[in-house]
mmCIF file of the N, C-alpha and C atoms, coordinates in Angstrom:
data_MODEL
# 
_entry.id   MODEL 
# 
loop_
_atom_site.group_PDB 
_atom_site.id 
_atom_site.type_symbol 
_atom_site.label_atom_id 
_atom_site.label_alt_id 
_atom_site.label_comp_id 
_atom_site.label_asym_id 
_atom_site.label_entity_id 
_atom_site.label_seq_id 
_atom_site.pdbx_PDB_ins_code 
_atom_site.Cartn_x 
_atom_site.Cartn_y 
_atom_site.Cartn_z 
_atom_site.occupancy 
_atom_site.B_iso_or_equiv 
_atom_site.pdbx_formal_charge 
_atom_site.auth_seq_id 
_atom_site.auth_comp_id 
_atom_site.auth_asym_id 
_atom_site.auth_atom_id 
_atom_site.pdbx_PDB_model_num 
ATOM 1   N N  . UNK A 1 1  ? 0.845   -1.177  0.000  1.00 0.00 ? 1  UNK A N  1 
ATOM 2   C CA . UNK A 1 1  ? 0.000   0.000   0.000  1.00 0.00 ? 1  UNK A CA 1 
ATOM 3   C C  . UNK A 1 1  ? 0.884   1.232   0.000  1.00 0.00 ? 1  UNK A C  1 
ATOM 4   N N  . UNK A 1 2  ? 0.574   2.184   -0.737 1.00 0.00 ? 2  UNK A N  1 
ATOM 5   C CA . UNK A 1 2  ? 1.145   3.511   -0.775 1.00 0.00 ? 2  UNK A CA 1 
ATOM 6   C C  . UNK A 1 2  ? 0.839   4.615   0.386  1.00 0.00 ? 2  UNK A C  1 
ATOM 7   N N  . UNK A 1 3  ? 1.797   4.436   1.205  1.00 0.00 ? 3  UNK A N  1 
ATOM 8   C CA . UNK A 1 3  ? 1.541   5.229   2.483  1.00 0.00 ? 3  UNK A CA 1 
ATOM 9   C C  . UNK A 1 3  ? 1.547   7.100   2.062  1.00 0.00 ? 3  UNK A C  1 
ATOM 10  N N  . UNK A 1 4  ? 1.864   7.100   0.765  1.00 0.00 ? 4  UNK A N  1 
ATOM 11  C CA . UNK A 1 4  ? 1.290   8.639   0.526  1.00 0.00 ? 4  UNK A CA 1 
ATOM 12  C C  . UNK A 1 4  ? 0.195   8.833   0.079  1.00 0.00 ? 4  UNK A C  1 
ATOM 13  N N  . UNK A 1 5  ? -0.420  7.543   -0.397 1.00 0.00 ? 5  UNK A N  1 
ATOM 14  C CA . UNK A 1 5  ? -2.074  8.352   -0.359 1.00 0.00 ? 5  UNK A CA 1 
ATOM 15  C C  . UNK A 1 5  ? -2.360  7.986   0.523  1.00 0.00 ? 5  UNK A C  1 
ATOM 16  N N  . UNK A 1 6  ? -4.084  8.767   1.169  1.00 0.00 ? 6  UNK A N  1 
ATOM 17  C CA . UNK A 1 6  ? -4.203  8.947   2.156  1.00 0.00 ? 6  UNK A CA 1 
ATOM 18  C C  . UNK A 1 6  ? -5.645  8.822   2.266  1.00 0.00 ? 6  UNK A C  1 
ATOM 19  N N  . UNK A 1 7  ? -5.585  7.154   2.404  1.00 0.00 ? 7  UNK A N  1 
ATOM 20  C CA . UNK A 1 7  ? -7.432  6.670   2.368  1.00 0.00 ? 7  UNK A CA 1 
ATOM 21  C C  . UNK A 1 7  ? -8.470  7.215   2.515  1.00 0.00 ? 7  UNK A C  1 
ATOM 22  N N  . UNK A 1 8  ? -8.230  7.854   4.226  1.00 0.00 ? 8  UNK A N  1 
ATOM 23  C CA . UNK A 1 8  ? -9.461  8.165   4.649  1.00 0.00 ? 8  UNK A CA 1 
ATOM 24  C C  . UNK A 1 8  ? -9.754  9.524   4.638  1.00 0.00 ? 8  UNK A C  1 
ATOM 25  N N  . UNK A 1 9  ? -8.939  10.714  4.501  1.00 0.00 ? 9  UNK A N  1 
ATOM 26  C CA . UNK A 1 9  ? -8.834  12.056  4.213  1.00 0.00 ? 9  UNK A CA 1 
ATOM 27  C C  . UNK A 1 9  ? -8.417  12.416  2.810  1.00 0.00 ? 9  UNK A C  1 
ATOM 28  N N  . UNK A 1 10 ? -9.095  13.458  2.025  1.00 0.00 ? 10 UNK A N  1 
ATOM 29  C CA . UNK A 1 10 ? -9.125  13.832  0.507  1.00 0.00 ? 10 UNK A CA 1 
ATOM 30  C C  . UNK A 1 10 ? -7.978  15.020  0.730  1.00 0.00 ? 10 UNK A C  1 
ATOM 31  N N  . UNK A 1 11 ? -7.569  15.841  -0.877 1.00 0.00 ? 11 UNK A N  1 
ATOM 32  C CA . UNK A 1 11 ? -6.847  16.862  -0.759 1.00 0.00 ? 11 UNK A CA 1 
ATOM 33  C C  . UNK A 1 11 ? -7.180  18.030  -0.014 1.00 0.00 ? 11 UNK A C  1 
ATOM 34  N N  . UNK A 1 12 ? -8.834  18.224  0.234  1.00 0.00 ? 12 UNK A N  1 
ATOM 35  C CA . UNK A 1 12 ? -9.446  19.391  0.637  1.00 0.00 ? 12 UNK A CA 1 
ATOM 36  C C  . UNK A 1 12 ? -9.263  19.176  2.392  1.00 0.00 ? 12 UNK A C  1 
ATOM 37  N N  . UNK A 1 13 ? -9.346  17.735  3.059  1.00 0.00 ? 13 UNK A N  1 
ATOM 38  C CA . UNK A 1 13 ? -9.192  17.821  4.574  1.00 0.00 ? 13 UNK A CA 1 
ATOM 39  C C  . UNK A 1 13 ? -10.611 17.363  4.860  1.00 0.00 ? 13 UNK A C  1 
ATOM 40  N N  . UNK A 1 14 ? -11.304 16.478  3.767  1.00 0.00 ? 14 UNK A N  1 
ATOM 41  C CA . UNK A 1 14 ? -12.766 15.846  4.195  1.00 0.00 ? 14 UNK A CA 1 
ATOM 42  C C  . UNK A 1 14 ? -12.823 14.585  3.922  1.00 0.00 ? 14 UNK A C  1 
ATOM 43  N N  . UNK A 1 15 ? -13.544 14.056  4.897  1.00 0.00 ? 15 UNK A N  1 
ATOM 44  C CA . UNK A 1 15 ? -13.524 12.110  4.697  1.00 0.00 ? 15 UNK A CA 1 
ATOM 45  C C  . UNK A 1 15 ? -13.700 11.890  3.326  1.00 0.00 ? 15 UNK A C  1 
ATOM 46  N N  . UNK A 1 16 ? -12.729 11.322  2.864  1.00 0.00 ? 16 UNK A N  1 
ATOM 47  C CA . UNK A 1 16 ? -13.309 10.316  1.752  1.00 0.00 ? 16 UNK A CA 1 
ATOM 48  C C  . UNK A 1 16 ? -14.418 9.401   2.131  1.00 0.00 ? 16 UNK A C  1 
ATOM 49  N N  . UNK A 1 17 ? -15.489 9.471   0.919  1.00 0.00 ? 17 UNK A N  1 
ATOM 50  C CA . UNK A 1 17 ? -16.566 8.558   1.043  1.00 0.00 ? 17 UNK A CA 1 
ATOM 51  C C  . UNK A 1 17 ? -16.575 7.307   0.618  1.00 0.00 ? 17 UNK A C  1 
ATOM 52  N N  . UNK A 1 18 ? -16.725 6.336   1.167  1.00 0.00 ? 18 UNK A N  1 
ATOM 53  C CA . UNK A 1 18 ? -16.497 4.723   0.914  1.00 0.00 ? 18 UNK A CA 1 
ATOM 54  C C  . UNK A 1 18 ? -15.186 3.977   1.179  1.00 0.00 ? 18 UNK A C  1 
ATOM 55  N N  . UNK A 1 19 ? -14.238 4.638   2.021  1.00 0.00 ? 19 UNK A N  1 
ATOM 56  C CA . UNK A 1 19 ? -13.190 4.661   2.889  1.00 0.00 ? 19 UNK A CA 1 
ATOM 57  C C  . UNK A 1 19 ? -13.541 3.553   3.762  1.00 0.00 ? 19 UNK A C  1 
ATOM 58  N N  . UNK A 1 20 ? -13.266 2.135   3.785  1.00 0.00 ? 20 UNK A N  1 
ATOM 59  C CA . UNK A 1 20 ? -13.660 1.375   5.011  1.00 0.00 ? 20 UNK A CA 1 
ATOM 60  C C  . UNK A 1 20 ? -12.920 1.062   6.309  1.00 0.00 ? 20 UNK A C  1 
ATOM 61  N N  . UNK A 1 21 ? -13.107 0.835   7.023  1.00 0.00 ? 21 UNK A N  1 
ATOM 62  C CA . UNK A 1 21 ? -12.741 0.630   8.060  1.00 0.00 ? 21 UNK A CA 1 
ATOM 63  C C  . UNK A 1 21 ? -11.170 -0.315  8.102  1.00 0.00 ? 21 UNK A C  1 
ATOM 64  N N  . UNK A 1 22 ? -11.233 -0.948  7.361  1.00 0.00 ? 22 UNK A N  1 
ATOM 65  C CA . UNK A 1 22 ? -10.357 -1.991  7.327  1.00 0.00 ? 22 UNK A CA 1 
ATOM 66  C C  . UNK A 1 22 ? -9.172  -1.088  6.172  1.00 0.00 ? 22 UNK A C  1 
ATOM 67  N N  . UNK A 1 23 ? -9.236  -0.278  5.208  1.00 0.00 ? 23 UNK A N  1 
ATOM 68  C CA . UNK A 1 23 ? -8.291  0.616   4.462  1.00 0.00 ? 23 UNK A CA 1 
ATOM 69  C C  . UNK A 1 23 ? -8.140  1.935   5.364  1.00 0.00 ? 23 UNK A C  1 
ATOM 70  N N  . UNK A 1 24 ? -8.773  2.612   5.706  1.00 0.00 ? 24 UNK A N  1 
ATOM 71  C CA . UNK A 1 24 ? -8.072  3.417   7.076  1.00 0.00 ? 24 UNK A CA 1 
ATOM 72  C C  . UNK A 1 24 ? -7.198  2.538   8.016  1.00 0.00 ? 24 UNK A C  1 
ATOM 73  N N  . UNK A 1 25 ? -7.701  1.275   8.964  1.00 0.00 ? 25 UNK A N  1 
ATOM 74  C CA . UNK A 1 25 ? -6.800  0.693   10.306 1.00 0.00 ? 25 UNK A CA 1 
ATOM 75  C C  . UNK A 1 25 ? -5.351  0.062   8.906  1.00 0.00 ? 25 UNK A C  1 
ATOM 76  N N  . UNK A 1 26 ? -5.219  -0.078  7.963  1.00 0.00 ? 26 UNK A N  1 
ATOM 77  C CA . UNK A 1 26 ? -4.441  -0.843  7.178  1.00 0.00 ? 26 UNK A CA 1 
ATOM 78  C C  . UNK A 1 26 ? -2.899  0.590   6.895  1.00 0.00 ? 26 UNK A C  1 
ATOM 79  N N  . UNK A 1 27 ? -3.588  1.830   7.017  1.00 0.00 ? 27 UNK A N  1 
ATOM 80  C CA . UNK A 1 27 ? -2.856  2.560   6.214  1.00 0.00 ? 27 UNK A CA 1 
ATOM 81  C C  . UNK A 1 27 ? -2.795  3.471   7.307  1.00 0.00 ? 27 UNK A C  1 
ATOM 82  N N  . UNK A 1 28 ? -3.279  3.200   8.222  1.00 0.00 ? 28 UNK A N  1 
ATOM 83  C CA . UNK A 1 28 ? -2.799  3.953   9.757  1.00 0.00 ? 28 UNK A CA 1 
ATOM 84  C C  . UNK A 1 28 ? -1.525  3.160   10.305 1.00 0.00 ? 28 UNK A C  1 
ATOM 85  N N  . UNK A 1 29 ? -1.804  1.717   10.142 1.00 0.00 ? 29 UNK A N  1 
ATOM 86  C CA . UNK A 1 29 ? -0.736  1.218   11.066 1.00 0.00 ? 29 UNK A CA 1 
ATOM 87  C C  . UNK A 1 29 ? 0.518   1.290   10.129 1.00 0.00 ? 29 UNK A C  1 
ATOM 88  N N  . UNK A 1 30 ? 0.450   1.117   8.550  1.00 0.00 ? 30 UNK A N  1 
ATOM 89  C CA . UNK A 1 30 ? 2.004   0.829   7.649  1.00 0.00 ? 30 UNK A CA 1 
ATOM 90  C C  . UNK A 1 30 ? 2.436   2.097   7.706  1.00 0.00 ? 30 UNK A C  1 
ATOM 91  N N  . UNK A 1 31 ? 1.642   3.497   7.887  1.00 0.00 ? 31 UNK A N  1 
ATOM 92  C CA . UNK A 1 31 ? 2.399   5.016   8.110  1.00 0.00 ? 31 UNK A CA 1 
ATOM 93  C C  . UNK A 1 31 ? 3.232   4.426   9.580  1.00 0.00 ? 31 UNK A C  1 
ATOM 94  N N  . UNK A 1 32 ? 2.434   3.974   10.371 1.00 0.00 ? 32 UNK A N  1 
ATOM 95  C CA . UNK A 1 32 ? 3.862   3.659   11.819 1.00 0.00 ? 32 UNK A CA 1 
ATOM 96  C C  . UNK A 1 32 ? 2.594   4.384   13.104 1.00 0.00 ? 32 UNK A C  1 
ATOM 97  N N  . UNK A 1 33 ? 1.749   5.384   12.530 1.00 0.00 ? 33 UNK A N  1 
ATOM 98  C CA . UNK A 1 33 ? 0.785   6.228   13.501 1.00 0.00 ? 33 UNK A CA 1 
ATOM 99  C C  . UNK A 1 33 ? -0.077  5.329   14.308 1.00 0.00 ? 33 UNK A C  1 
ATOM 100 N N  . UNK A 1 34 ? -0.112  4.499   14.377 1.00 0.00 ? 34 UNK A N  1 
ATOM 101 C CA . UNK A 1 34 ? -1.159  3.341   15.024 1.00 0.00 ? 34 UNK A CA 1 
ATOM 102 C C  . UNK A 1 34 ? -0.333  1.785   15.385 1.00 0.00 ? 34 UNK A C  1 
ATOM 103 N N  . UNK A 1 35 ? -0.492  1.066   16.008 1.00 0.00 ? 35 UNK A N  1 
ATOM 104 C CA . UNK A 1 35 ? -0.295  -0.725  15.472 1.00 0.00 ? 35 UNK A CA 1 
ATOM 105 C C  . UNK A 1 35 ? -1.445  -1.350  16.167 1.00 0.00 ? 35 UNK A C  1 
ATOM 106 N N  . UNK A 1 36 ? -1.056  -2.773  15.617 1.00 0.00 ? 36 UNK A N  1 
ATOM 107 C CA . UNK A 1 36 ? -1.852  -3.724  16.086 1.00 0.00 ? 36 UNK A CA 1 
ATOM 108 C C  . UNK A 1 36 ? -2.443  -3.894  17.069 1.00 0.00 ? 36 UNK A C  1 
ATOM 109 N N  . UNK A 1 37 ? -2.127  -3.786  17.989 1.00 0.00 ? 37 UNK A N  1 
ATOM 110 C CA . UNK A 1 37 ? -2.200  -3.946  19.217 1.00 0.00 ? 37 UNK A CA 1 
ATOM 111 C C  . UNK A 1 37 ? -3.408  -2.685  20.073 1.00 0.00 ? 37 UNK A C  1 
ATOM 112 N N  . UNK A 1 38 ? -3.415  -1.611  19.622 1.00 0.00 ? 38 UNK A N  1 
ATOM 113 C CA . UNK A 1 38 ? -4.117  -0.607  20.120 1.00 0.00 ? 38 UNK A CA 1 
ATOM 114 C C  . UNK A 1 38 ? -5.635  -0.804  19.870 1.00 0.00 ? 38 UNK A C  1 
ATOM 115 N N  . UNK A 1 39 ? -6.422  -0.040  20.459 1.00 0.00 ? 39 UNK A N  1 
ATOM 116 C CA . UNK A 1 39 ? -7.862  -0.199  20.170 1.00 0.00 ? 39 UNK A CA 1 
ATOM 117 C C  . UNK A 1 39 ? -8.004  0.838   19.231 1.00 0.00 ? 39 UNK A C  1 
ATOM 118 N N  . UNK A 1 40 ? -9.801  0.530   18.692 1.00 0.00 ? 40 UNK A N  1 
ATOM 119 C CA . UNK A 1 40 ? -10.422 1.530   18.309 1.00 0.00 ? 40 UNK A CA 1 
ATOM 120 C C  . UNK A 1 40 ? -11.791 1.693   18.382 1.00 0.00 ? 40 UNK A C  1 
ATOM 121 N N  . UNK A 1 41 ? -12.747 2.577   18.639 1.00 0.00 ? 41 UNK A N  1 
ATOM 122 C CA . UNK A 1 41 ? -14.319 2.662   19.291 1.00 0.00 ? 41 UNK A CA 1 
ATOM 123 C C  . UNK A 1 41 ? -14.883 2.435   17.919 1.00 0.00 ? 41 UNK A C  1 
ATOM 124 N N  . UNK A 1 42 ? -15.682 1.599   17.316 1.00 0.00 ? 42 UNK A N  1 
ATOM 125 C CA . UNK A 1 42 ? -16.612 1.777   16.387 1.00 0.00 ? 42 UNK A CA 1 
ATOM 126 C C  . UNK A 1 42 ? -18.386 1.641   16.467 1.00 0.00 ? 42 UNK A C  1 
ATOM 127 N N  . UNK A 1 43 ? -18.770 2.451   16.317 1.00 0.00 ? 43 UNK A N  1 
ATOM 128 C CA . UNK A 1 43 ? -20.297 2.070   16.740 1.00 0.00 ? 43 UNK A CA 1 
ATOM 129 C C  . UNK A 1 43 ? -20.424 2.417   18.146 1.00 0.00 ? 43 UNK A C  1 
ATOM 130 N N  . UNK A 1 44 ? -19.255 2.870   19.269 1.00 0.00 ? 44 UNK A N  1 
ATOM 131 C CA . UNK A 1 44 ? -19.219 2.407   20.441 1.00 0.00 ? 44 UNK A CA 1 
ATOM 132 C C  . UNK A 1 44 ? -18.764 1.599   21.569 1.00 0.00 ? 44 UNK A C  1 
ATOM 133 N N  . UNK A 1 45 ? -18.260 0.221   20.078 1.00 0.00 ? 45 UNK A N  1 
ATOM 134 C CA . UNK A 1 45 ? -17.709 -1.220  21.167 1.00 0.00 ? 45 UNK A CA 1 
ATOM 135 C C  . UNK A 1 45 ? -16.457 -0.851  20.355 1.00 0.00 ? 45 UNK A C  1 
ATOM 136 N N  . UNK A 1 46 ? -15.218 -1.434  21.381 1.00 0.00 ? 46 UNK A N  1 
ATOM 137 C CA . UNK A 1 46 ? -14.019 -1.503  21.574 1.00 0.00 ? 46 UNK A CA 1 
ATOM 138 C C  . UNK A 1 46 ? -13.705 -2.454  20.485 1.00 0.00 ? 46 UNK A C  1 
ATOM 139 N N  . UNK A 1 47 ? -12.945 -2.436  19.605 1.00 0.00 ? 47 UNK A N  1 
ATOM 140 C CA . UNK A 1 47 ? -11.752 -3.780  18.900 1.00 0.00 ? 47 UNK A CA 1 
ATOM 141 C C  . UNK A 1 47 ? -10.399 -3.522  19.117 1.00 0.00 ? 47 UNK A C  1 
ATOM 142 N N  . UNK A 1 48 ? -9.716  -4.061  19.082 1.00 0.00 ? 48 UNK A N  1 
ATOM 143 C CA . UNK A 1 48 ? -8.443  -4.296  18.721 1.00 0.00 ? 48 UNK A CA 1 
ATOM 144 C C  . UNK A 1 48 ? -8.174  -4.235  17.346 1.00 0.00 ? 48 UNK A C  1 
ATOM 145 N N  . UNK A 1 49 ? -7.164  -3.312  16.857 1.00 0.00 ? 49 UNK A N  1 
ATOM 146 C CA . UNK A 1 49 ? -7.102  -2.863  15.436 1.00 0.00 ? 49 UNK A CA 1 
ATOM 147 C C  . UNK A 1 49 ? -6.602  -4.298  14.864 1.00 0.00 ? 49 UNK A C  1 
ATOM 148 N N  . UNK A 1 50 ? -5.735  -5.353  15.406 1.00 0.00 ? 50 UNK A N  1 
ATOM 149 C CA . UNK A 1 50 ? -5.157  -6.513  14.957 1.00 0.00 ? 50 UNK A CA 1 
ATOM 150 C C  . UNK A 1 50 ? -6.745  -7.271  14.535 1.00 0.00 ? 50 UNK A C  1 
ATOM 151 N N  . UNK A 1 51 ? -7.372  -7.200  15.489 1.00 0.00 ? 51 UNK A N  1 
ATOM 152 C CA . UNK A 1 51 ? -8.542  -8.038  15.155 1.00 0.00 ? 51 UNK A CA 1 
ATOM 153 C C  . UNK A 1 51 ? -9.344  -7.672  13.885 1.00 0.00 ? 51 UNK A C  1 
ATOM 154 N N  . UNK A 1 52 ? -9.585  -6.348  13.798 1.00 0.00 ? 52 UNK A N  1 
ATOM 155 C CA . UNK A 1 52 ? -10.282 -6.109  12.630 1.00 0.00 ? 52 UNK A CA 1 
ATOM 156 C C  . UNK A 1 52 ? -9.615  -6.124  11.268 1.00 0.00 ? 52 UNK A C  1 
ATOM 157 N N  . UNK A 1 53 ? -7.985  -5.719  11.434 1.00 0.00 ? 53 UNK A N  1 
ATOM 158 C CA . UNK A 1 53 ? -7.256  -6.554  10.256 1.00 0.00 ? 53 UNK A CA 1 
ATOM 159 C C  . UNK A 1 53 ? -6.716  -7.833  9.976  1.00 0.00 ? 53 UNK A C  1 
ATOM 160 N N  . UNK A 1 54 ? -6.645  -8.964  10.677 1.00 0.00 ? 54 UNK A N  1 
ATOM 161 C CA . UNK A 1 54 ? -6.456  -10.291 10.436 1.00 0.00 ? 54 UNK A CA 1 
ATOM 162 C C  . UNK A 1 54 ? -7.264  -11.088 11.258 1.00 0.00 ? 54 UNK A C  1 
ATOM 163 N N  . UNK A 1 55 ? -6.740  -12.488 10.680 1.00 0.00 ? 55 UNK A N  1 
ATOM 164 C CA . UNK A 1 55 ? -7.181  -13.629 11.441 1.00 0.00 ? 55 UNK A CA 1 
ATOM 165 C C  . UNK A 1 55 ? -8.622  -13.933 11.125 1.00 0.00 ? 55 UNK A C  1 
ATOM 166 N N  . UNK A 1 56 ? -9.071  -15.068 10.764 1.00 0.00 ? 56 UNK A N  1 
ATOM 167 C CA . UNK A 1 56 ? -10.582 -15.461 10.116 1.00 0.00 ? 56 UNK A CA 1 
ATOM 168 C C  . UNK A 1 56 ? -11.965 -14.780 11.183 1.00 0.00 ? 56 UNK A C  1 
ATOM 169 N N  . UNK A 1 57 ? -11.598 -14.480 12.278 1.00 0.00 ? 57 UNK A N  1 
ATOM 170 C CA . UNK A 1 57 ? -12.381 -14.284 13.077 1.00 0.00 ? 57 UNK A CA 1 
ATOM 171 C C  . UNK A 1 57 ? -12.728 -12.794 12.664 1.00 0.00 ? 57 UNK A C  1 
ATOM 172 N N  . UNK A 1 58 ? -12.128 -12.226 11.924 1.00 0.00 ? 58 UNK A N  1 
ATOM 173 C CA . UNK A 1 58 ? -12.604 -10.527 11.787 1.00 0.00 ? 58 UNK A CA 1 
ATOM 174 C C  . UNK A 1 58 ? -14.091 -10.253 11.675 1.00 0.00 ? 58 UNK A C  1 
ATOM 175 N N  . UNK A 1 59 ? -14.139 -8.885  12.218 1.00 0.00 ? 59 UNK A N  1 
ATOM 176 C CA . UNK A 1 59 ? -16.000 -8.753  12.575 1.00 0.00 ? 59 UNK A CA 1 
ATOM 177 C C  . UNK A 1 59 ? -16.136 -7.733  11.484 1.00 0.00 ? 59 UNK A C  1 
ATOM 178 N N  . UNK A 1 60 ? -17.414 -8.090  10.963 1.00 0.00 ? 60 UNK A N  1 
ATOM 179 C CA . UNK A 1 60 ? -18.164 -7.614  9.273  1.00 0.00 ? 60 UNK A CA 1 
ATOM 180 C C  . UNK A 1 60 ? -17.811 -6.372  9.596  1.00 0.00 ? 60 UNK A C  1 
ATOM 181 N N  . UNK A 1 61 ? -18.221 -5.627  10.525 1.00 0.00 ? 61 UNK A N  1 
ATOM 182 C CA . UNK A 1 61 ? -17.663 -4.017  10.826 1.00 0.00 ? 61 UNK A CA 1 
ATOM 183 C C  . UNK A 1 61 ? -16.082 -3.318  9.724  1.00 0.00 ? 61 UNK A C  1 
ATOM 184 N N  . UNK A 1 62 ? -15.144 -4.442  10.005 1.00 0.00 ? 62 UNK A N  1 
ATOM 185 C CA . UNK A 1 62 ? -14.157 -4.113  9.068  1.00 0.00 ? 62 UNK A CA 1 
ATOM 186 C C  . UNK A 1 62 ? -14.467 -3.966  7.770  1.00 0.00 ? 62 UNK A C  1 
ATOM 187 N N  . UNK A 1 63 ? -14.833 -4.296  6.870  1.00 0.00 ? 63 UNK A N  1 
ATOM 188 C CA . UNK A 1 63 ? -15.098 -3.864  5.932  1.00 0.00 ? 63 UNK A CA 1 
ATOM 189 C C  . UNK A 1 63 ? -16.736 -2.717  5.444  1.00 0.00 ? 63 UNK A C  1 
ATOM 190 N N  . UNK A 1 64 ? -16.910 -1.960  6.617  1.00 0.00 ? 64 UNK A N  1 
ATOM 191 C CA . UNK A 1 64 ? -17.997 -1.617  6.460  1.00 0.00 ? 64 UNK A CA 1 
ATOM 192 C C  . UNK A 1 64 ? -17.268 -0.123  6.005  1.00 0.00 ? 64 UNK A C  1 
ATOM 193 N N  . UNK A 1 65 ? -18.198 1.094   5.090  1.00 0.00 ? 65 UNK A N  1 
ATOM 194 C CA . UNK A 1 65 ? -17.416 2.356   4.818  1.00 0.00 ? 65 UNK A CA 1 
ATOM 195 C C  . UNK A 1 65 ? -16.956 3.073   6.369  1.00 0.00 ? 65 UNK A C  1 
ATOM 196 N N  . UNK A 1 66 ? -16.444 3.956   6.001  1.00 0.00 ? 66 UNK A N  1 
ATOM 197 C CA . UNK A 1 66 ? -16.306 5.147   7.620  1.00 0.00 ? 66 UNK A CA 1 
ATOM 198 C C  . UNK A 1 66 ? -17.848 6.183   7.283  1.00 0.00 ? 66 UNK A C  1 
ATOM 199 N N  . UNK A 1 67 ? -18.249 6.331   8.062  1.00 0.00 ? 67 UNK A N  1 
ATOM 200 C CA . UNK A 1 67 ? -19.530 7.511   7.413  1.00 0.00 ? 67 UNK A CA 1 
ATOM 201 C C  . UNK A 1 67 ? -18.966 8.980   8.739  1.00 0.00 ? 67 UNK A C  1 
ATOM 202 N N  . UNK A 1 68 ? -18.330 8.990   9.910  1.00 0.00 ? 68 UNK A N  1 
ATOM 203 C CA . UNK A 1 68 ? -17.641 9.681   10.752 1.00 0.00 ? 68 UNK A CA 1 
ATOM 204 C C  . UNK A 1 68 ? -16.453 9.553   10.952 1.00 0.00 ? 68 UNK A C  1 
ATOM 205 N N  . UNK A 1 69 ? -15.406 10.198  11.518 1.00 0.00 ? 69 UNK A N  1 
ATOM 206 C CA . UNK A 1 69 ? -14.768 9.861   12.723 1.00 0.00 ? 69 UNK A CA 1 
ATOM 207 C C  . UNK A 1 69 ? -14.935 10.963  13.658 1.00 0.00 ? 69 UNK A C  1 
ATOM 208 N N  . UNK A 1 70 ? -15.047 10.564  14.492 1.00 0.00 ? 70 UNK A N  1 
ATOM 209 C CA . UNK A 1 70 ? -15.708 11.295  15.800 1.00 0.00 ? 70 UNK A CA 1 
ATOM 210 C C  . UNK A 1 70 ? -14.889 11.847  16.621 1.00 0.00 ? 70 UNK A C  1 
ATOM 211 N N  . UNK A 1 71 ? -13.683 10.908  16.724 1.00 0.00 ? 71 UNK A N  1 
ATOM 212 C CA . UNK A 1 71 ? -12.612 12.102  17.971 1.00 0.00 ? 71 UNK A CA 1 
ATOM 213 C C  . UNK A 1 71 ? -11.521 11.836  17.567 1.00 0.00 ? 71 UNK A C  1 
ATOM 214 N N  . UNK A 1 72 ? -10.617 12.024  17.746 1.00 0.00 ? 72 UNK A N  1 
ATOM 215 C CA . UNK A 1 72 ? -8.862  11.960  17.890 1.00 0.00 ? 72 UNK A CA 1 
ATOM 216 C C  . UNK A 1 72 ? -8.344  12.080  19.487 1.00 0.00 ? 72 UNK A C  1 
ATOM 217 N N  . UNK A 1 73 ? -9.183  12.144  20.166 1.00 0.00 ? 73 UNK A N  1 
ATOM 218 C CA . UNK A 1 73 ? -9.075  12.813  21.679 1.00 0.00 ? 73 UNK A CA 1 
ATOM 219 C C  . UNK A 1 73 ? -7.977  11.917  22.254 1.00 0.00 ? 73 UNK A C  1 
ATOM 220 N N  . UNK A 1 74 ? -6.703  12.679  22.775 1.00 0.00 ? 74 UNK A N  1 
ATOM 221 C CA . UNK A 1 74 ? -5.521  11.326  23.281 1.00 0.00 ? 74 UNK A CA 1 
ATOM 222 C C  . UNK A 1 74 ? -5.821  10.244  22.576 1.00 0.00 ? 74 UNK A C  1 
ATOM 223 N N  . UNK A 1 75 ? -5.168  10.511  20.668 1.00 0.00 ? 75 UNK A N  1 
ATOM 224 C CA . UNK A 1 75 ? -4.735  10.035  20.045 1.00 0.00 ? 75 UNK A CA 1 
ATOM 225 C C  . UNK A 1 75 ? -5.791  8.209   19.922 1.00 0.00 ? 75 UNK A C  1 
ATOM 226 N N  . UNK A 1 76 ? -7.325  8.336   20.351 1.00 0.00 ? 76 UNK A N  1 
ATOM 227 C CA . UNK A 1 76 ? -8.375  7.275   20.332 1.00 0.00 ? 76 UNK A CA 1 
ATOM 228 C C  . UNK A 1 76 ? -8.600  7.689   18.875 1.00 0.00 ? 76 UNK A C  1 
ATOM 229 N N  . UNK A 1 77 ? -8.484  6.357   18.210 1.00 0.00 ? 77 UNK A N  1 
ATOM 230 C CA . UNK A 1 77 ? -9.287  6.552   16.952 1.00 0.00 ? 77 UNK A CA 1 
ATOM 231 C C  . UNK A 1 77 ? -11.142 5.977   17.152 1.00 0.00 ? 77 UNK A C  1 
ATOM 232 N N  . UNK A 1 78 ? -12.129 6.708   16.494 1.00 0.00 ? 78 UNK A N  1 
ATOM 233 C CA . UNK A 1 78 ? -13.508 6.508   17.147 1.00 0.00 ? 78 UNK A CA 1 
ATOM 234 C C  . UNK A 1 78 ? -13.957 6.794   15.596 1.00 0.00 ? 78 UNK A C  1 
ATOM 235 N N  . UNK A 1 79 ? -14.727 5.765   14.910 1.00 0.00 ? 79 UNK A N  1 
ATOM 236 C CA . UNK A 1 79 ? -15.293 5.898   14.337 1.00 0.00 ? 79 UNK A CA 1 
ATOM 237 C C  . UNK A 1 79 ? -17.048 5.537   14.202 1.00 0.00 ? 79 UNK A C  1 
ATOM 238 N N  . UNK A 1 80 ? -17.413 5.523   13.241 1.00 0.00 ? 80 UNK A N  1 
ATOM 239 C CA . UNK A 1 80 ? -19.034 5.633   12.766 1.00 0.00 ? 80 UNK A CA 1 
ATOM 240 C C  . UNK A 1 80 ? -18.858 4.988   11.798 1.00 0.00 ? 80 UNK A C  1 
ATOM 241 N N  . UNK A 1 81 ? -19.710 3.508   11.386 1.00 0.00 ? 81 UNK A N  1 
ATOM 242 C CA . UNK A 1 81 ? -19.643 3.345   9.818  1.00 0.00 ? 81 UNK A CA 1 
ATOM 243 C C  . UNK A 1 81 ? -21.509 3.241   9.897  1.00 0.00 ? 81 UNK A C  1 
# 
């Protein structure tokens, strides 16, 4: 993946639309800004960013679009799909 484009934000500084969950946590963690291991709020409930990018067990949520992100607050990623 090309860590200079920039999935989930456009040239103007607005969500790209149809941006999923799983190409944002993918291109957060290969920039170095995130890893595996950290959480993230979607809908509300907690994942583990590892979980929603590997392993057969991944929850449909990962591939769902972003339609928010809601905070950055101490560096929490919180999204809305």
């Amino acid at each position: 993946m090309n860590i200079t484009f920039d999935p989930l934000w456009d040239e103007r500084g607005e969500l790209r639309r149809g941006c999923t969950v799983g190409e944002a946590l993918t291109w957060l963690t290969n920039c170095g800004s995130h890893s595996a291991g950290e959480t993230v709020y979607i809908n509300g409930e907690l994942y583990k960013i590892g979980r929603l990018l590997y392993g057969p067990d991944r929850p449909a949520v990962a591939d769902k679009p972003i339609a928010r992100v809601c905070d950055g607050y101490y560096h929490r990623l919180t999204f809305r799909v």
